[in-house]
Steps between C-alpha positions, in 0.01 A plus 500: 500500500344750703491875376675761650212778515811731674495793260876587452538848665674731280861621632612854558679525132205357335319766688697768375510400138107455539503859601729592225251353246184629620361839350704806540330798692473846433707694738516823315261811645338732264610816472261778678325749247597853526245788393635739220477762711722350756753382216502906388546698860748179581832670489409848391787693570700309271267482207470881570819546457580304205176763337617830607877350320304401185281811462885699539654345271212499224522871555873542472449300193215673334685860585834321400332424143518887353433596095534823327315656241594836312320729266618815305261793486506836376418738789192762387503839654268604756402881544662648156198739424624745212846360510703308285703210663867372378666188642837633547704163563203188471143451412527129614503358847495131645276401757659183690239317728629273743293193659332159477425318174173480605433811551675647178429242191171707447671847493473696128713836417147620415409469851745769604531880381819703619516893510643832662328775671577835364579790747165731346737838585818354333617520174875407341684192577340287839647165623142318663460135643325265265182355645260204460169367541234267344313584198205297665384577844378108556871424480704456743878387608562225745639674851782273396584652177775722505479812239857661330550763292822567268545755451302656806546873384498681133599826354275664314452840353191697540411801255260681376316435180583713136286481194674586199429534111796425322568435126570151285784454298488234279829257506609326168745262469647335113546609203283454172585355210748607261383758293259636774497740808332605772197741460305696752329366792275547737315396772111536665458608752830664544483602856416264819418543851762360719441498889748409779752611756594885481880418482443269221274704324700785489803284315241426268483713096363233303311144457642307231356181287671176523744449175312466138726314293477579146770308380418408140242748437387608143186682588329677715289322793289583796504282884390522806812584768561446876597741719839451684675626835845516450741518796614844556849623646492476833188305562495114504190302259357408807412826593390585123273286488325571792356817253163480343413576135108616403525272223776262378459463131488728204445524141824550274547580170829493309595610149750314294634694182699356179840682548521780232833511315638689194688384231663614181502303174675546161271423238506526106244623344325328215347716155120377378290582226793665327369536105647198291696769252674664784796354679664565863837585483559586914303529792619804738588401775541111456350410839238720745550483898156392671465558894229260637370455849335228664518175679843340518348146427352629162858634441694145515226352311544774258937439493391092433279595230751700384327857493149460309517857460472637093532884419303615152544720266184522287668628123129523389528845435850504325462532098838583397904541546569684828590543862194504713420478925301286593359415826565190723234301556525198749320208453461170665624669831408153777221493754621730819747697320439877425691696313646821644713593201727511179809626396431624269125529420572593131741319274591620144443243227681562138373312204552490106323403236605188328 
């Protein structure tokens, strides 16, 4: 059989599916490379734009975003020379400062001093604006920081200076105990030098001690005082004690006495040494009137103890029948008493003889 050396030619379908079998091809195109540059200045205006609206509104923000701080000073006086200065309404101000966290977290009240500015030709009452600075010079507020003051004015009174000597009284307060009283008392120094306004001073007599209490006292006792200012009529403790003492202590001494009292007992007298062969018939009178003096404790002890008082009469000298006078003798008279009579101081004594 002879071979067919034809080669079988492939038909128009086979030569499609050949071509859908063989390797695929790249038909994509690479993208060009742009320089940064290019990619930045590329569109400008917009990207501009869209900076000039972000730097606004991180500015509205930031000024949008607003704290507060505050601080409460006592305003000094500025230009007082020889004159004394009252706060007629208030010695306090606040000082409100306005602004950025940032720029006020670091803020102290002991960065900031407050004061008025006397008129130098003025005296009596002046309303003045309160001012404020910085206590140090390398501190400074943010432009930013908005500074308040409330109140932003203050009455004041401006007057000339009075130095006085007036004297202390001392003040005592209580009672001692029973049986006791109050003594003398006194006080060193007894005069102090007080200096202040002229209208105050001339309301002024006296400086007095703050109350001793001597309450329960039985004896007399020695302590260091301080001096007081006592509101006057008229004039409010504020303005008292805006005064100023030399000194503001002293020395006091005070006496506590055993209350004296006198009393008058009945006692019956009692016959000793009376000679064993002689006998008493009446004692004339029957009881003698004592009038003591002293404490009043010694005297209830003495009513308990029911009188340890005895009257003598000494019938040493008494050697027969008779009526004879006799003096009164007191003995065993108690601790404290003293005896400032009898009635009466003779007493007749009639005897027999057995």
């Amino acid at each position: 059989m002879a071979k067919n050396n034809d080669k079988t030619k492939p038909t128009s379908a086979g030569k499609k599916m050949f071509a859908k079998r063989g390797p695929k091809q790249n038909t994509r195109q690479k993208p060009k490379r742009r320089s940064f540059w290019r990619a930045i200045v590329s569109n400008w205006q917009a990207k501009l734009l869209s900076l000039v609206g972000a730097i606004v509104i991180y500015g509205y923000y930031q000024s949008a975003i607003q704290d507060e701080v505050s601080f409460t000073l006592s305003p000094r006086t500025v230009g007082a020379q020889d004159r004394i200065v009252r706060f007629t309404d208030t010695r306090k101000v606040t000082l409100h400062l306005s602004g950025r966290t940032k720029d006020l977290e670091n803020l102290r009240s002991s960065d900031f001093e407050t004061y008025v500015r006397l008129n130098p030709d003025k005296n009596g009452a002046q309303n003045l604006p309160v001012q404020y600075r910085m206590r140090n010079n390398d501190l400074q507020l943010k432009k930013r920081v908005t500074v308040r003051i409330q109140p932003s004015f203050i009455s004041l009174l401006a007057e000339k200076e009075e130095v006085r000597e007036l004297p202390i009284e001392i003040s005592i307060q209580g009672y001692p105990t029973t049986g006791y009283s109050l003594g003398a008392y006194r006080v060193y120094p007894d005069v102090v030098s007080v200096s202040g306004p002229a209208s105050v001073m001339q309301k002024l007599e006296a400086i007095s001690t703050k109350a001793i209490d001597i309450t329960g006292k039985n004896q007399s006792f020695q302590k260091l005082a301080d001096l007081e200012l006592l509101p006057l009529p008229g004039l409010e403790k504020n303005v008292i004690n805006e005064l100023e003492l030399a000194f503001e202590r002293v020395q006091v001494e005070i006496q506590i006495d055993a209350r004296s009292e006198t009393q008058t007992f009945s006692i019956a007298p009692t016959v000793v040494n009376l000679p064993e062969n002689l006998k008493l018939l009446d004692i004339l009178p029957g009881t003698i009137q004592l009038t003591l003096q002293g404490n009043s404790d010694i005297f209830r002890q003495v009513e308990e103890e029911q009188l340890p008082i005895s009257i003598q009469l000494d019938g040493g000298d008494i050697f027969a029948s008779g009526r004879y006078a006799l003096p009164v003798v007191v003995s065993r008279l108690p601790t404290g008493l003293s005896l400032l009579g009898s009635t009466p101081d003779r007493v007749s004594l009639i005897v027999s003889e057995e």
